[in-house]
LUMBADREN-637277 format. One line per field, with one value per residue (C-alpha): residue number from 0; x, y, z. Coordinates in steps of 0.2 Angstrom, whole numbers. Layout:
<nodes>
i = [NUM:...]
x = [X:...]
y = [Y:...]
z = [Z:...]
</nodes>
This chain:
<nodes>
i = [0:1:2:3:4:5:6:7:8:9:10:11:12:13:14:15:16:17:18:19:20:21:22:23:24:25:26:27:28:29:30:31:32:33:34:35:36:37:38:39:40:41:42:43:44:45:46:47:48:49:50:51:52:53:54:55:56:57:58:59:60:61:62:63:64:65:66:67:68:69:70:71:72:73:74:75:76:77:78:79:80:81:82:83:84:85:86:87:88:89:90:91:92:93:94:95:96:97:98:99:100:101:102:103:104:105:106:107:108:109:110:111:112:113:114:115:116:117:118:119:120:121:122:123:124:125:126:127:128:129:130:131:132:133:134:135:136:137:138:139:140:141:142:143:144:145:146:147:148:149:150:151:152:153:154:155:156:157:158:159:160:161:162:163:164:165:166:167:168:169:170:171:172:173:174:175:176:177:178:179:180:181:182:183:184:185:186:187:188:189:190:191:192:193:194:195:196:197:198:199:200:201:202:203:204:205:206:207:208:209:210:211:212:213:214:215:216:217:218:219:220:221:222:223:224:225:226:227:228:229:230:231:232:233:234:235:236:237:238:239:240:241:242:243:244:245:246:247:248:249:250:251:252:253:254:255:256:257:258:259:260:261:262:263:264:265:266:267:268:269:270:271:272:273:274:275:276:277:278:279:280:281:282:283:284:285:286:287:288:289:290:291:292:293:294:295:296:297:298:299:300:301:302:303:304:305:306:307:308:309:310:311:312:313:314:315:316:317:318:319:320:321:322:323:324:325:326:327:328:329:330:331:332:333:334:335:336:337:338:339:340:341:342:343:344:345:346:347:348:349:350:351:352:353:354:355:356:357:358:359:360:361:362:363:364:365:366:367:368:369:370:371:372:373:374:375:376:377:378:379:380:381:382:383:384:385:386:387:388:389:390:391:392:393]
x = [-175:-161:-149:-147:-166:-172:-158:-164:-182:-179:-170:-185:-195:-186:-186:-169:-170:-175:-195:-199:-187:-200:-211:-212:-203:-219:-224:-206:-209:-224:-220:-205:-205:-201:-180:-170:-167:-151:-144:-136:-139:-151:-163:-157:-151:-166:-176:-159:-156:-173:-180:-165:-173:-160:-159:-166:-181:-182:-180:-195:-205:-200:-204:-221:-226:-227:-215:-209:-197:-208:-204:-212:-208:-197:-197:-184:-185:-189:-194:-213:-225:-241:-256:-243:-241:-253:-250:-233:-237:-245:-235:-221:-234:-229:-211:-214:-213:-194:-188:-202:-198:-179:-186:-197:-185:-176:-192:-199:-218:-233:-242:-225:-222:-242:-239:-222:-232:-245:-232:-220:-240:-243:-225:-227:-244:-231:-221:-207:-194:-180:-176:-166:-179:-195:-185:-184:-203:-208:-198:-199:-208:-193:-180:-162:-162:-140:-127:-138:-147:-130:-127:-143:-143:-156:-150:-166:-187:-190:-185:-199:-212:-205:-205:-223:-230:-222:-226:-246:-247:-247:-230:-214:-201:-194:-175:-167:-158:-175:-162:-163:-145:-143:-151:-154:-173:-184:-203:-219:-239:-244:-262:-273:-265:-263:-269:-287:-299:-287:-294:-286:-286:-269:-270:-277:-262:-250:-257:-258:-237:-235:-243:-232:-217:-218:-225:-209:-198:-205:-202:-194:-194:-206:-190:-184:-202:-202:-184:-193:-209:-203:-217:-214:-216:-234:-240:-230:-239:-253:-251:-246:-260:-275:-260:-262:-243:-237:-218:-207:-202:-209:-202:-196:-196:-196:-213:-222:-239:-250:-253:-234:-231:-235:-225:-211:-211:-212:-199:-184:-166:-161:-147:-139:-130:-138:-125:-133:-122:-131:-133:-126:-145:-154:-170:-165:-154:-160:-177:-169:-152:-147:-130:-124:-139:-134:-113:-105:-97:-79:-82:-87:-67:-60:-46:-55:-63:-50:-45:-49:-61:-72:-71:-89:-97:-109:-126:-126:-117:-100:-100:-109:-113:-112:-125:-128:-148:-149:-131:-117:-103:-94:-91:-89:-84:-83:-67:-73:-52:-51:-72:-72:-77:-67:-71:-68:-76:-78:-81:-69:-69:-79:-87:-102:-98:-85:-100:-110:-98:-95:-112:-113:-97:-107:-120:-113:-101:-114:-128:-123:-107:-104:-111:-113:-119:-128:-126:-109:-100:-90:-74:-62:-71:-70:-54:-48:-63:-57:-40:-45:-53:-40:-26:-36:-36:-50]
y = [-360:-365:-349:-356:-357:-341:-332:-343:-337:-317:-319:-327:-316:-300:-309:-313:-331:-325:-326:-309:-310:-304:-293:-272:-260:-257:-277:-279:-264:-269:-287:-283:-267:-247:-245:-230:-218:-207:-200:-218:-233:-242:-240:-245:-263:-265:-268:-274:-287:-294:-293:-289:-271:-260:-241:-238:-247:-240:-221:-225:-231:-214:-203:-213:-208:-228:-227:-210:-205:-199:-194:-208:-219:-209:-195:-203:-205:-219:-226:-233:-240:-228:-237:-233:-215:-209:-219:-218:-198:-203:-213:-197:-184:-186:-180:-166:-153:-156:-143:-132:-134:-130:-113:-108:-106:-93:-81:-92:-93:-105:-90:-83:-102:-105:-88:-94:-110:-102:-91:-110:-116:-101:-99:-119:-115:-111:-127:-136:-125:-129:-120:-106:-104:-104:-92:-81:-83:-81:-65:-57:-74:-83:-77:-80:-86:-82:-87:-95:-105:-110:-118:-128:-134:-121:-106:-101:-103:-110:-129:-127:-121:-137:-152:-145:-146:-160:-169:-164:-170:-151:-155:-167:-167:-173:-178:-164:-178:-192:-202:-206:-209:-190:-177:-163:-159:-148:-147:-144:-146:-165:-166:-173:-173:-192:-187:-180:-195:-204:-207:-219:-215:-215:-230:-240:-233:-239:-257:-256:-251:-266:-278:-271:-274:-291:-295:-290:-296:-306:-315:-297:-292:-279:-268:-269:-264:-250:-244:-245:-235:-224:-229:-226:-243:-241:-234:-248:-262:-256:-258:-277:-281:-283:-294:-307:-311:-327:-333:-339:-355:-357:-342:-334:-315:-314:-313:-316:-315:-329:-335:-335:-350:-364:-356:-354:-373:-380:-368:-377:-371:-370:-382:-374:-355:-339:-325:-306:-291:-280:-260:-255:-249:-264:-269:-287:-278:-260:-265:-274:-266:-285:-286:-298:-310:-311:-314:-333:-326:-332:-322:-308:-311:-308:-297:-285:-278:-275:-260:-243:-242:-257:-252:-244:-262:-272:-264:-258:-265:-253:-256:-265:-282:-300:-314:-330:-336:-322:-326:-313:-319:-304:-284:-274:-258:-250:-241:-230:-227:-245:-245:-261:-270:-272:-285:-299:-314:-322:-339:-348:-341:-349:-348:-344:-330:-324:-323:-315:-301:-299:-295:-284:-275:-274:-269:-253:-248:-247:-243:-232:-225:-227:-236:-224:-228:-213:-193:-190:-205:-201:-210:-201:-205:-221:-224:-232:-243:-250:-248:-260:-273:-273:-275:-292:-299:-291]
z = [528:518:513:497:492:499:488:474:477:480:464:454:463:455:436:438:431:413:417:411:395:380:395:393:403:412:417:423:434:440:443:453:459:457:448:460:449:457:440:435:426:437:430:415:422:428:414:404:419:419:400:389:386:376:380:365:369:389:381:370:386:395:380:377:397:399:412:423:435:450:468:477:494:506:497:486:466:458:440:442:428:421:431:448:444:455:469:470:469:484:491:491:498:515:513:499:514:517:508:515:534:530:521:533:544:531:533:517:519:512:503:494:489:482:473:463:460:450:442:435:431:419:415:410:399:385:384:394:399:410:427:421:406:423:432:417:413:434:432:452:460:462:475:482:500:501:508:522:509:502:516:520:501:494:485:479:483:464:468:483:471:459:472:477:459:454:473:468:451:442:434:427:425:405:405:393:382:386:398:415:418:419:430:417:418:409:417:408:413:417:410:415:432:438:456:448:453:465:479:490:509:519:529:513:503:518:517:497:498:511:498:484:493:500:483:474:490:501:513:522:539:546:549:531:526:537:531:513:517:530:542:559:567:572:557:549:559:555:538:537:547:534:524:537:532:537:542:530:543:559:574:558:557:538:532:517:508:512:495:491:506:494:479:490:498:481:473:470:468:449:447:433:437:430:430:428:433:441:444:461:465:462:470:474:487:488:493:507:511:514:504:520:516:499:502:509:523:513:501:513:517:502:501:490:506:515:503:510:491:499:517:519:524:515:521:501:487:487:468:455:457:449:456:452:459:471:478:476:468:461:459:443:435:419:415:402:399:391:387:395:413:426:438:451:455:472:462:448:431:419:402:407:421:406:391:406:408:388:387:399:391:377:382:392:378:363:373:387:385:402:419:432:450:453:446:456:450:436:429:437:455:453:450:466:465:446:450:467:458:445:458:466:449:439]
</nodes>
């Protein structure tokens, strides 16, 4: 199939095209799948990219439990709509003992753990309280694991007792300032719990997660499923199979939802160019891991990545991106020095790539303050990326 077209398509497909413009924060993310949530902005640019949602208005959906940061598929975080609370709780449950096989082998056991939990529950039974403020109210239950839990990541057997409560249902976790570019928590009681009448089976919830994911990215290969999910490639298998997915072209190994063929064969490539910058984490890669898909291989030459900044390959985007229908035409960064974009294009400049990036600048300066990848990133460690893209002519 035509390079052109399928980019095109995964970019309508993901409500890049200005469909979902006037949707809430929870159709958008139902419609075109669960926002990373790392400590950065992509969340944020998700909704922005795909409805023109301010901050404001994503804080309020946050704050209104209308949408949630949950640990969900492959154990990883993401931002998921009310009616997926539960399932994408679910979803998660298979990798909420991570931490747990780590501890165990620092004479941690199961009983010490359930005991902490119920001490966080009661200790929660009085309001949201923040770690510091849970390890005050657990008094004794909570211990330090030393300098041998330094060194495998886990000082201490409270985040255990949290993961599991919050993997179960029992608990959230609330950002401190309500914003999800940040990774300052407090944690209170979640009632009723999401996970009280659900009652979905595993393999069903393996098909329903296949659905959901060729639904917001079809046509995908098997593989870039089972990278999504985490499914081994039996268990993976087995969950396309009640899809009956089809090919996307004949002996093609991207596949797609049998009731998307005929929407795909009549979708035709929009003529006109749609630029929308993008959050480093967005779906319409990150669901994928398919940057190289999305990149002409000229521009996959362009001497931006032969700077040590842009040296890591394009299995993931190395930086924010610009697109134009599904194609990646550009990288960007905001410099919160000059409060403005920094940027370079793979295409010629024009107005409409220019009033794009504006925007954006916008955008980031009155309503975020900054545009972080994910919680590490700050302005100082991305210098030699900005001052990369500034070099090459952004």
């Amino acid at each position: 199939m035509d390079t052109k077209k399928l980019r095109a398509w995964w970019s309508h497909r993901q409500g890049l095209d200005g469909r979902l413009i006037g949707k809430s924060a929870p159709e958008i993310l139902a419609e075109t799948g669960w926002a990373r949530s790392v400590g950065g902005v992509g969340p944020y640019f998700t909704l922005y990219s795909r409805g023109r949602i301010s901050r404001d208005a994503a804080d309020r959906a946050v704050a209104n439990l209308e949408i949630h940061e949950l640990p969900t598929a492959r154990g990883c975080t993401y931002v998921l709509p009310a009616a997926d609370f539960a399932f994408g709780l679910k979803a998660g449950a298979a990798f909420a003992d991570g931490e747990m096989k780590v501890a165990s082998k620092l004479g941690v056991t199961e009983k010490e753990v359930a005991k902490l939990c119920d001490a966080v529950v009661k200790g929660l039974g009085k309001g949201p309280l923040d770690p510091e403020e849970i390890r005050e109210a657990t008094g004794n239950a909570s211990r330090s694991l030393g300098e041998e839990g330094k060194k495998k990541g886990l000082t201490t057997t409270l985040p255990l007792a949290l993961g599991k409560l919050q993997a179960i249902g029992e608990i959230r976790r609330v950002p401190i300032n309500g914003r999800l570019d940040q990774q300052r928590y407090r944690y209170c009681l979640w009632r009723p719990n999401p996970l009280e009448k659900f009652r979905m089976q595993p393999e069903e919830l393996a098909t329903e997660l296949a659905r959901r994911y060729f639904q917001w990215i079809g046509p995908a290969t098997l593989a870039e499923f089972q990278w999504f999910s985490a499914l081994g490639a039996k268990a993976a298998k087995s969950a396309i199979e009640p899809l009956k997915l089809v090919p996307a072209d004949q002996g093609s190994a991207l596949l797609m939802l049998p009731e998307d063929r005929a929407s795909l064969e009549a979708f035709q490539t929009p003529k006109q160019s749609r630029y929308e910058l993008l959050a480093s984490a967005d779906g319409v890669t990150l669901l994928k891991r398919n940057t190289k898909e999305l990149i002409d291989p000229e521009d996959a030459a362009h001497p931006i990545f032969r700077l040590k900044a842009y040296g890591e390959g394009l299995t993931d985007l190395p930086s924010h991106g610009i697109f134009d229908r599904g194609r990646l035409v550009g990288l960007w960064e905001y410099d919160t020095a000059t409060e403005s974009i920094v940027w370079v294009a793979f295409v010629p400049k024009n107005k409409d790539l220019q009033k794009a990036v504006a925007e954006t600048e916008e955008y980031v300066r009155s309503g975020l303050g900054d545009a972080r990848s994910f919680s590490l990133d700050s302005p100082k460690s991305r210098t030699p990326r900005v001052d990369a893209l500034r070099g090459v002519g952004g």
